[in-house]
C-alpha positions as CSV (number, residue, x, y, z in Angstrom):
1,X,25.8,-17.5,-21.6
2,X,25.5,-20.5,-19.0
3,X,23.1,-23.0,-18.9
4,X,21.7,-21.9,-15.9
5,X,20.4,-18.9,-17.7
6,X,18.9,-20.6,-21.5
7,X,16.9,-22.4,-19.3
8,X,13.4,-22.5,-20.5
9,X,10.4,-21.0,-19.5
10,X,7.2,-23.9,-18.7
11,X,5.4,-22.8,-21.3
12,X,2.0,-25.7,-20.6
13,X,-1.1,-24.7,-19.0
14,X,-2.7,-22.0,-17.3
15,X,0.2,-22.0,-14.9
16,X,3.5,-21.7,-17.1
17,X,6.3,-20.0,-15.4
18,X,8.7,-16.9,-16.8
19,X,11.6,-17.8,-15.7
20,X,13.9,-15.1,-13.3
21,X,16.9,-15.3,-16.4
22,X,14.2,-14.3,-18.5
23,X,12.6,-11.7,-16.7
24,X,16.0,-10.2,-16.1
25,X,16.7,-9.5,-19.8
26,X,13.4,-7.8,-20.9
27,X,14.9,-5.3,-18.6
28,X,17.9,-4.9,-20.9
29,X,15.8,-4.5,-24.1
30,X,16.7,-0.5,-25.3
31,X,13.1,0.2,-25.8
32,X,11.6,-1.5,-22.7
33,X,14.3,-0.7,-20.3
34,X,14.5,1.6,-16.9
35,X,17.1,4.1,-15.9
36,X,18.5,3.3,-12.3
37,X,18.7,5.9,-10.1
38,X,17.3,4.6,-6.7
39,X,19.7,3.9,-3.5
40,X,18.6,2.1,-0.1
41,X,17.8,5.4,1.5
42,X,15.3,6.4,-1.6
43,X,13.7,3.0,-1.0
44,X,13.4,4.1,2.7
45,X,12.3,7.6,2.0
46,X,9.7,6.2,-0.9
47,X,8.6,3.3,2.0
48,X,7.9,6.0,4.7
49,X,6.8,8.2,2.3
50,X,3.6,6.0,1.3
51,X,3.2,4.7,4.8
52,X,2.7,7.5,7.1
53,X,-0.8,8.4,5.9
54,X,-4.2,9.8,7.2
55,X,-3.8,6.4,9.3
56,X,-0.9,7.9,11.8
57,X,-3.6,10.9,12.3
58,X,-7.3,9.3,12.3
59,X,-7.0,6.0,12.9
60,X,-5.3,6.2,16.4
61,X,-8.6,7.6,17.7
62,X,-11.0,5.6,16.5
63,X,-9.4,2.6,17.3
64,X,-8.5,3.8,21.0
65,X,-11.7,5.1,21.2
66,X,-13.8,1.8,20.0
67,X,-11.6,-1.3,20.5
68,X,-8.4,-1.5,22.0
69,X,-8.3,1.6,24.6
70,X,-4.5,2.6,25.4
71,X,-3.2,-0.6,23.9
72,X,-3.8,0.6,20.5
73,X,-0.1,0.4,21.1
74,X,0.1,-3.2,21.2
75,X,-2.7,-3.2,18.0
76,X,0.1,-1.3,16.2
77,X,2.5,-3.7,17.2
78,X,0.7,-6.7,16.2
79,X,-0.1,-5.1,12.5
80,X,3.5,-4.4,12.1
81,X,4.6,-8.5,13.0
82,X,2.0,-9.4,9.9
83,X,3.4,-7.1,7.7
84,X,7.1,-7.3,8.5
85,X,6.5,-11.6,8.0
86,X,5.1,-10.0,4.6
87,X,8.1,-8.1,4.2
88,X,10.1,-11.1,4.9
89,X,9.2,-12.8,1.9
90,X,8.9,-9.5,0.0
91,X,12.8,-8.5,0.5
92,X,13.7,-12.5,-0.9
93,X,11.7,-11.8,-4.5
94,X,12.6,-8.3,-4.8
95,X,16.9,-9.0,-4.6
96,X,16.2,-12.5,-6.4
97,X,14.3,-11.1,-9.1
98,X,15.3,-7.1,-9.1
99,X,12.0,-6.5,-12.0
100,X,9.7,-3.7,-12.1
101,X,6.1,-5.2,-11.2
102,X,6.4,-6.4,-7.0
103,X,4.2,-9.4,-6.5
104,X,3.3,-9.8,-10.4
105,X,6.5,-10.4,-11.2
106,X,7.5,-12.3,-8.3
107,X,4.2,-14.5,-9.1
108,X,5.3,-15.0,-12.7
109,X,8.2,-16.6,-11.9
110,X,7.0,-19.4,-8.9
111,X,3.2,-19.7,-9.2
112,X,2.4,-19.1,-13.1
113,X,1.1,-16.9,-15.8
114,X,-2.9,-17.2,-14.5
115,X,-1.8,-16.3,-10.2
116,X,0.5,-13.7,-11.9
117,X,-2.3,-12.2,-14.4
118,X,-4.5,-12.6,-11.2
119,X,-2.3,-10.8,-8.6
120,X,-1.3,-8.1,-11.4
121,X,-4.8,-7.0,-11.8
122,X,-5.5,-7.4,-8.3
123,X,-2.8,-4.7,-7.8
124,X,-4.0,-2.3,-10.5
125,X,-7.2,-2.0,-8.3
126,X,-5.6,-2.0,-5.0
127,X,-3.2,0.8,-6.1
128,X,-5.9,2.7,-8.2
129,X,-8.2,3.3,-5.8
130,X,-5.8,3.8,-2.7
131,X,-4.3,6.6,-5.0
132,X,-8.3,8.1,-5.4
133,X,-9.0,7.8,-2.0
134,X,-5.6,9.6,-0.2
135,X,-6.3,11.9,-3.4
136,X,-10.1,12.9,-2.1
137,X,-8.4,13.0,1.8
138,X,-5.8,15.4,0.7
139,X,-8.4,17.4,-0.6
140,X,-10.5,17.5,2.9
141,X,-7.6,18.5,4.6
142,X,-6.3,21.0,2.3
143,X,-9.5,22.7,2.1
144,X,-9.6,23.1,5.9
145,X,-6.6,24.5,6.3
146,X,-7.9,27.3,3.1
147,X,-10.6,27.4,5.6
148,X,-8.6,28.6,8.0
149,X,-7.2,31.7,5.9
150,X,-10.7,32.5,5.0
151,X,-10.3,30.5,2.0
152,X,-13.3,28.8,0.5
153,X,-13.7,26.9,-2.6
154,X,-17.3,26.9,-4.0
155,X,-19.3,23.6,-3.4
156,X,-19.4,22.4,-6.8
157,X,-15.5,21.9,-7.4
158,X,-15.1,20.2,-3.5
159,X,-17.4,17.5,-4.7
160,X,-19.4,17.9,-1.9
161,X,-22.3,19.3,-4.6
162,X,-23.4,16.0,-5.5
163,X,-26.8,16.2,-3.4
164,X,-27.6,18.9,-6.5
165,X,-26.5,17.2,-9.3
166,X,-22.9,17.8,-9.8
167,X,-19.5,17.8,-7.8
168,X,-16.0,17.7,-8.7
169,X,-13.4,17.6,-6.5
170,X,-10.9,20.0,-8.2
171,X,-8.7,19.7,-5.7
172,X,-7.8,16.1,-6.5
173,X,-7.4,15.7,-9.7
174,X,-5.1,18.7,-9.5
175,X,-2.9,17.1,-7.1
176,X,-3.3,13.7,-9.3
177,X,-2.4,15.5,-12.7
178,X,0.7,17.2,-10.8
179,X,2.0,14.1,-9.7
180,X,1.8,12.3,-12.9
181,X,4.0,14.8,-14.7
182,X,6.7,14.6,-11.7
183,X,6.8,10.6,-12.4
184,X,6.9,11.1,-16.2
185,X,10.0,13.3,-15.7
186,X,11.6,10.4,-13.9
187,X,12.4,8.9,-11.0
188,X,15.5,10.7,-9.4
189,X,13.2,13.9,-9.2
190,X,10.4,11.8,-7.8
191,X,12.9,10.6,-5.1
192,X,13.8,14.4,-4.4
193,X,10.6,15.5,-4.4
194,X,9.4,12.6,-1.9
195,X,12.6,13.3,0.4
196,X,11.3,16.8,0.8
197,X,7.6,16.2,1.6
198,X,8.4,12.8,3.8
199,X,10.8,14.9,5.8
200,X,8.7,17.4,6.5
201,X,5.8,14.9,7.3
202,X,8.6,13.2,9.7
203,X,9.4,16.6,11.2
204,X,5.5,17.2,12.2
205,X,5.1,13.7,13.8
206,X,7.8,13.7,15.9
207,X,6.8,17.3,17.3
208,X,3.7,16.1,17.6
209,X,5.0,13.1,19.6
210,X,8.0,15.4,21.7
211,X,5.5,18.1,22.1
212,X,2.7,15.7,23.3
213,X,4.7,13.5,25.9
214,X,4.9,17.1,28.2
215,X,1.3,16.7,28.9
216,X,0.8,13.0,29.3
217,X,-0.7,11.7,32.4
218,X,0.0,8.2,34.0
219,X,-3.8,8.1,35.2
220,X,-4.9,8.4,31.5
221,X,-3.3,4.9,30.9
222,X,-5.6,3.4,33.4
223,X,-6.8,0.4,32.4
224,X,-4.4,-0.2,29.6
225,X,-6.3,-3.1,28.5
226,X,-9.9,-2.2,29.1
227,X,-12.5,-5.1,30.3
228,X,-14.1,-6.9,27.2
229,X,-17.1,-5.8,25.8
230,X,-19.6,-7.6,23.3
231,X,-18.8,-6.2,19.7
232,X,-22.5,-4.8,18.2
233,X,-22.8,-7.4,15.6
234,X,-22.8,-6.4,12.3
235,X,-25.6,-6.8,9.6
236,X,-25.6,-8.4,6.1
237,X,-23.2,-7.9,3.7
238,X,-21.4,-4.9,6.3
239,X,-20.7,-8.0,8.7
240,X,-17.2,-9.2,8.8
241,X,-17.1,-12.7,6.8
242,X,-15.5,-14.6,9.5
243,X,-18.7,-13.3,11.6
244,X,-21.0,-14.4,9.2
245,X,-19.3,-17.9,8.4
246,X,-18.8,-18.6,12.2
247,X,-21.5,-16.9,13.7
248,X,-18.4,-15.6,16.5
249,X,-19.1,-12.3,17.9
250,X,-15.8,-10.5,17.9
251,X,-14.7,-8.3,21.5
252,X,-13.9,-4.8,21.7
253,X,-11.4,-4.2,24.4
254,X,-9.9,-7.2,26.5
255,X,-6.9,-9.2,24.7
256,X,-9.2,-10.1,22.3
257,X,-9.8,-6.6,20.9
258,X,-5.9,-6.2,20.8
259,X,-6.4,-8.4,17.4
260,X,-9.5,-6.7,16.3
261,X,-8.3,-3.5,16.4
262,X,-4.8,-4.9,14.7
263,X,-7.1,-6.1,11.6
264,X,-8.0,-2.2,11.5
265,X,-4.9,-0.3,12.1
266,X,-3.4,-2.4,9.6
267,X,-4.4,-0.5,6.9
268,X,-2.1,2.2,8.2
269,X,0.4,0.1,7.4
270,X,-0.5,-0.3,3.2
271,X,1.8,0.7,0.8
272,X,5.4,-1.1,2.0
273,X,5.1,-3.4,-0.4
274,X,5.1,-0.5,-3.3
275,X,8.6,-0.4,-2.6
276,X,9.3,-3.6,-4.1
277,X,7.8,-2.5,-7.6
278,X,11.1,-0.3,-8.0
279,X,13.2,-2.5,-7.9
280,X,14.4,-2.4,-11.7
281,X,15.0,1.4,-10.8
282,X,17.2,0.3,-8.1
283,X,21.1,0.3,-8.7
284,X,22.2,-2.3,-6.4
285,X,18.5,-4.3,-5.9
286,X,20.0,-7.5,-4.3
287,X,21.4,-5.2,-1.8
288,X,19.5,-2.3,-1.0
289,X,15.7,-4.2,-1.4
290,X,15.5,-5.4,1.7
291,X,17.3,-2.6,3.6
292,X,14.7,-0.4,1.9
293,X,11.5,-2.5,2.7
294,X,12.2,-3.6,6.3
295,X,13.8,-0.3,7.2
296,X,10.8,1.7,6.1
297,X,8.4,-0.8,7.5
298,X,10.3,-0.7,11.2
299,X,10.2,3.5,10.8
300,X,7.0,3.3,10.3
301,X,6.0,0.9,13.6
302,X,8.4,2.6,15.9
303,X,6.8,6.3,14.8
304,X,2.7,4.9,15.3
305,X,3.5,3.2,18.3
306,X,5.1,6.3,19.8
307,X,2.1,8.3,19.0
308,X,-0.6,6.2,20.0
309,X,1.2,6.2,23.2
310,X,1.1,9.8,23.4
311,X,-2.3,10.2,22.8
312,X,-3.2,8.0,24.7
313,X,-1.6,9.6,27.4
314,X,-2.9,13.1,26.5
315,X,-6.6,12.5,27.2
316,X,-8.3,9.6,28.5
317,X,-9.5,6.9,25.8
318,X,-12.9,7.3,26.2
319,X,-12.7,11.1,25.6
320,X,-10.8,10.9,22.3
321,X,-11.9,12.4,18.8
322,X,-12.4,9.9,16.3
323,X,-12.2,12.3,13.1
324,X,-8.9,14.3,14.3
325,X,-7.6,12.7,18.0
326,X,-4.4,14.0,17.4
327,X,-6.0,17.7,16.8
328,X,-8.3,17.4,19.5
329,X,-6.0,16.0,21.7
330,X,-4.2,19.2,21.8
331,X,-6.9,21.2,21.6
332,X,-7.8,19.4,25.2
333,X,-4.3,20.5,26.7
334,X,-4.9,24.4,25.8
335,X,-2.6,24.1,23.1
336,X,-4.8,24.8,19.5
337,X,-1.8,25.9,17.6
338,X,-0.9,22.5,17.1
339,X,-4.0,21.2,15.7
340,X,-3.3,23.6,12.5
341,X,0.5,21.7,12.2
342,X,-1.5,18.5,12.3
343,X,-3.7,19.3,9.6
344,X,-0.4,20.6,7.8
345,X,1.5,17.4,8.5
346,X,-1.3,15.4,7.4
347,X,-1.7,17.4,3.6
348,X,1.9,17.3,2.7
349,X,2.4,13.2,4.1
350,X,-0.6,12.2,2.1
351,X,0.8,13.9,-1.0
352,X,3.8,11.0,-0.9
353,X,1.2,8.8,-0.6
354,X,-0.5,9.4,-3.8
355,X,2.6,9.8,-5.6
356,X,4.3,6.6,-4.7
357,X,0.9,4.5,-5.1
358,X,0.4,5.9,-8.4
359,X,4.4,4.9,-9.1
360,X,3.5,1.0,-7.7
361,X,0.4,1.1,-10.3
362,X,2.5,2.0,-13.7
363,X,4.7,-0.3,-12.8
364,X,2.7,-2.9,-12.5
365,X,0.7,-1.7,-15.8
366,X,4.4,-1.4,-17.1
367,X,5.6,-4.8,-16.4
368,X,2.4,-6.5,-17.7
369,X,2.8,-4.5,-20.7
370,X,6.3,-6.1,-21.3
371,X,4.7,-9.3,-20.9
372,X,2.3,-9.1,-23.3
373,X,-0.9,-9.8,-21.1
374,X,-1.8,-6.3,-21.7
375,X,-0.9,-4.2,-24.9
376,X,2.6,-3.9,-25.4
377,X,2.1,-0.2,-27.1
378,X,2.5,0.3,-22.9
379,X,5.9,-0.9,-22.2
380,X,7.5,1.4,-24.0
381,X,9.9,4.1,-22.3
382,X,10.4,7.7,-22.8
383,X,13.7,8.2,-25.5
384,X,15.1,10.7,-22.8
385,X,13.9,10.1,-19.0
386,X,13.8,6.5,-19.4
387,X,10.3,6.0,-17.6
388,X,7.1,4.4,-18.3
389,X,5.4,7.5,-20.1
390,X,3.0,5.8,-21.9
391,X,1.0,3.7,-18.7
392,X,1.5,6.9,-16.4
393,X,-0.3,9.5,-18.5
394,X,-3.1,7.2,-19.1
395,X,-3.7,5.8,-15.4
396,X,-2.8,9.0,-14.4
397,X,-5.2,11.4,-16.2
398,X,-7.9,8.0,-15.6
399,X,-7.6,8.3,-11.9
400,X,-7.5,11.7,-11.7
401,X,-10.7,11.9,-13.4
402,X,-12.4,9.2,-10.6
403,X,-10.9,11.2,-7.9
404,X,-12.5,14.0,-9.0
405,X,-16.0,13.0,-9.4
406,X,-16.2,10.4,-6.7
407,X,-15.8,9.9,-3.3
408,X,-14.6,6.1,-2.7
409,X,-14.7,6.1,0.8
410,X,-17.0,2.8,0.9
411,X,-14.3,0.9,-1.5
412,X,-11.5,1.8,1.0
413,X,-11.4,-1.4,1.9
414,X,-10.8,-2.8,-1.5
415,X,-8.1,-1.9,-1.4
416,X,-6.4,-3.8,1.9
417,X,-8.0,-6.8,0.4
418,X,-5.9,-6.2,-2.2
419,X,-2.7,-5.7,-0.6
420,X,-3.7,-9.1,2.1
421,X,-3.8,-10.9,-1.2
422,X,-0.4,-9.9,-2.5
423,X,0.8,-10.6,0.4
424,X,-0.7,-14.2,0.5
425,X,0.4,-15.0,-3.1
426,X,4.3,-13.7,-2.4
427,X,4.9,-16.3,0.8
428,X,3.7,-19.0,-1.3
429,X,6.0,-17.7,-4.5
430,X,8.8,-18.0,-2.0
431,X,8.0,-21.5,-0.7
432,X,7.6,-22.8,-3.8
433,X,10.6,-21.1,-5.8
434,X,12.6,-22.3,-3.0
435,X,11.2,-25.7,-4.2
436,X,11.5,-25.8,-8.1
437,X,14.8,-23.2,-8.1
438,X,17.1,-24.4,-5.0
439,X,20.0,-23.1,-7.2
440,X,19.4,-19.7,-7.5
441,X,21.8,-16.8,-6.0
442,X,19.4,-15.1,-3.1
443,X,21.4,-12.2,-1.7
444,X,18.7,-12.0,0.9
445,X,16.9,-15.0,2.0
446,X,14.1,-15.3,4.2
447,X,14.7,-16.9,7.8
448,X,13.3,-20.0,9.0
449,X,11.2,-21.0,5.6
450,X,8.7,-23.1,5.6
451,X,7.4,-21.2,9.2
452,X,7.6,-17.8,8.3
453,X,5.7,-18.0,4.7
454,X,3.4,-19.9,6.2
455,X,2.4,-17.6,9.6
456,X,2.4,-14.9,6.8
457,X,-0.3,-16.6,4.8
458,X,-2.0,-17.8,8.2
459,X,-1.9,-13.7,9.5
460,X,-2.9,-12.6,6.0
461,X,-5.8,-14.7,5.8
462,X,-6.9,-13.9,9.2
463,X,-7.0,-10.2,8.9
464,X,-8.7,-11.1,5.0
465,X,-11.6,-12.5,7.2
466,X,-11.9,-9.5,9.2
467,X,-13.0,-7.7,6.7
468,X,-16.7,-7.1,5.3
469,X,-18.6,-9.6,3.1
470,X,-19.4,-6.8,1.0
471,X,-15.6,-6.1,0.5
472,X,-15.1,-9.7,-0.6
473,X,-18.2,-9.8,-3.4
474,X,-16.4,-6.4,-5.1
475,X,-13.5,-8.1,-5.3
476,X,-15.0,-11.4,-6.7
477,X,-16.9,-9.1,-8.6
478,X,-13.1,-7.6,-10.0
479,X,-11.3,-10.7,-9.8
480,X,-14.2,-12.5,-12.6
481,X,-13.6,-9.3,-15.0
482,X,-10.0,-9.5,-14.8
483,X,-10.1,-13.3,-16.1
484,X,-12.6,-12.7,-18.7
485,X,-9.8,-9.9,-19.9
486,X,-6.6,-12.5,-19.4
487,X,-9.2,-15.5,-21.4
488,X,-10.2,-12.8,-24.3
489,X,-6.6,-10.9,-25.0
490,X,-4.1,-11.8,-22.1
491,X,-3.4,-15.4,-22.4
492,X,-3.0,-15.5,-26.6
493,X,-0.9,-12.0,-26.7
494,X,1.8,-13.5,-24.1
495,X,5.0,-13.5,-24.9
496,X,5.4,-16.8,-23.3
497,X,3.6,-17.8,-26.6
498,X,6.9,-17.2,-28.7
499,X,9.7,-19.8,-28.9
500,X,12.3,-18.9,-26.4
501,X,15.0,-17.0,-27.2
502,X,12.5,-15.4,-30.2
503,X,12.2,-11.1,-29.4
């Protein structure tokens, strides 16, 4: 063994580092180790797959409708420049350090144990509730295509009987409970069962988009950038926090409401980063990490910019649906039958999307497990399909159970706080690795460092501020309990606290 890799983790402070060498071999430990199985095109499919979401078929609407009119296009593109900076840094950490656990891990190693405990549970939530909330919009759109057959499921298990005391969303916690047994039987059949459903989903959006572009109208593009118009200012705690701090009025419309609107479509774009926590189930990660995470991530721009073009196109932008454009949009041409596709489309792509968020959370429980900062009963692995058992049946059967008797629909946007953060704390891991470990073998590196971790912290920030004040005092609110936690159990139970080299 070299030199290179007995060296020492910091072990001082709040901010002691695991070092890459080290986090490399916990994944050979027997008991604590993962089977690879995943090539570059999984990572794609599993990317895509947790990307295309209710976003590609609501959000185009809305936006068009409120903010950005026809050049929703341009909002799309601008989301996809701050996430692909993001995905930048990403695809450096995930082929330098190939370890279950995305931005915790990569935290661990550059920034310390306290930003990685911080970051870690940051991304339990984020990944949580995004798996609850596709898990209760899977459900709506499910139910209205049952609808459609004649189909209908009594109040009380749609969760919509809450008004009377009770509702549980059946539907959900079905799905959830599926889904957890298709990740405890491993990953391989995870990746088929993804490649399935994501090429389906594929298949719907580009008829959607091939279909659409036969009854586009040049005059429906006209203004492509409306005129600016005063934003209704928001109130309290709903206000965006940049609002409140500055007292600045955003614009709907104009140039200006290009950038508003990209601070809302960007939460089309959540879940790219998932990718990265698979990287110890990847068999060649230096290689295929980043051809996975930017390859997904330019799929996924290319196919929302393509559609938001189309609708567009299909029926002027102040005439657009805001709960189902897409549906509508049709509906507006004479051509129904494609509304029922939609709603098809949409139910099988958001089934991906709860299975691969609810992979990015067990790894994350998994690798924090390892670690010690949580109970290392959890990083064991199952004797014959080699995954995290232990973490998925618990946060598995746990979120089931929230899906099902809430609808989280106002803590949405918890969870792209969550994922801004991430993406904040991995462009300064990478500056600052760079810094302290100039030696170390990067198969991919990130172009033109300092500037592009920095314009990803500056965009990250930005589209932070956008969001509601309310938004930011849940996640204080989460971020306080999650130190008391590391204070009371994390911090003493590391494994940082053992002499090096001790199992």
């Amino acid at each position: 063994m070299t030199a290179q890799q007995d060296t020492p983790p910091s072990s001082d402070g709040l901010f002691r580092t695991k070092t890459v060498e080290q986090s490399i071999r916990d994944t050979e430990e027997p008991e604590h180790a993962l089977r690879k199985s995943l090539s570059a095109l999984d990572l794609t499919v599993f990317g895509v797959g947790v990307i295309i979401g209710t976003g590609i078929f609501v959000l185009t609407g809305k936006v068009a409708k409120e903010t950005a009119g026809p050049a929703t296009a341009l909002a799309f593109v601008v989301a996809g420049v701050v996430c692909a900076l993001a995905a930048l840094c990403y695809a450096e950490f995930a082929s330098t350090v190939p370890v279950a656990g995305s931005a915790y891990t990569f935290a661990y190693a550059s920034l310390g144990e306290l930003v990685a405990w911080i970051i870690g549970w940051d991304l339990v939530l984020e990944f949580a509730l995004g798996t609850a909330v596709v898990a209760v919009g899977w459900s709506g759109y499910v139910r209205s295509l049952l609808d459609n057959f004649g189909w209908t499921l009594p109040d009380v298990l749609s969760g919509t009987d809450v008004a009377k005391g009770f509702g549980f969303d059946i539907l959900a916690f079905a799905l959830i409970l599926v889904l957890t047994v298709v990740l405890v039987l491993g990953m391989k059949l995870s990746a088929r069962v993804t490649s399935v459903v994501v090429a389906i989903k594929v298949a719907v959006v580009l008829v959607v988009i091939i279909a659409g572009l036969f009854f586009v109208r040049a005059d429906n593009y006209r203004p492509f950038i409306p005129e600016a118009q005063p934003q209704p200012p928001g109130s309290g705690l709903t206000a965006p926090l940049f609002q409140l701090m500055s007292g600045y009025a955003p614009t709907n419309f104009g140039v200006m409401g290009i950038f508003t609107a990209a601070s809302i479509v960007f939460f089309a774009f959540i879940g790219f980063d998932v990718v990265a926590t698979a990287a110890e189930e990847t068999k060649l990660p230096q290689r295929d990490m980043p051809r996975g995470i930017l390859a997904s991530l330019f799929i996924c721009t290319a196919l929302y910019v393509a559609v938001s073009l189309v609708v567009t196109g299909m029926e002027h932008y102040t005439r657009l649906s805001v709960e189902a454009p897409l549906a509508d949009a049709f509906k507006a041409v004479g051509h129904p039958v494609y509304a029922g596709l939609i709603s098809f489309g949409a139910a099988i792509g958001l089934t991906t999307v709860c299975l691969i968020l609810l992979l990015g959370q067990t790894r994350v429980f998994f690798a924090m497990s390892r670690d010690g900062l949580l109970p290392r009963f959890f990083s064991r692995t199952h004797p014959r399909f080699r995954t995290p058992y232990r973490p998925t049946v618990l946060l598995g059967v746990v979120i089931a159970v929230v899906a099902g008797f809430t609808s989280l629909h106002e803590l949405a946007t918890l969870v792209n706080i969550g994922t801004l953060f991430a993406f904040v704390v991995v462009a300064l891991g990478v500056l600052v690795l760079r810094r302290t470990r100039p030696e170390l073998h990067r198969a991919f590196r990130t172009p033109w460092v300092p500037l592009v971790p920095v314009l990803s912290v500056i965009a990250s920030v930005w589209l932070m501020l956008n969001l509601p004040a309310e938004t930011w005092l849940r996640f204080a609110v989460w971020m306080i309990l999650g130190a008391i936690i590391y204070f009371v159990y994390g911090r003493g139970h590391s494994r940082l606290n053992k002499p090096v080299g001790r199992p």
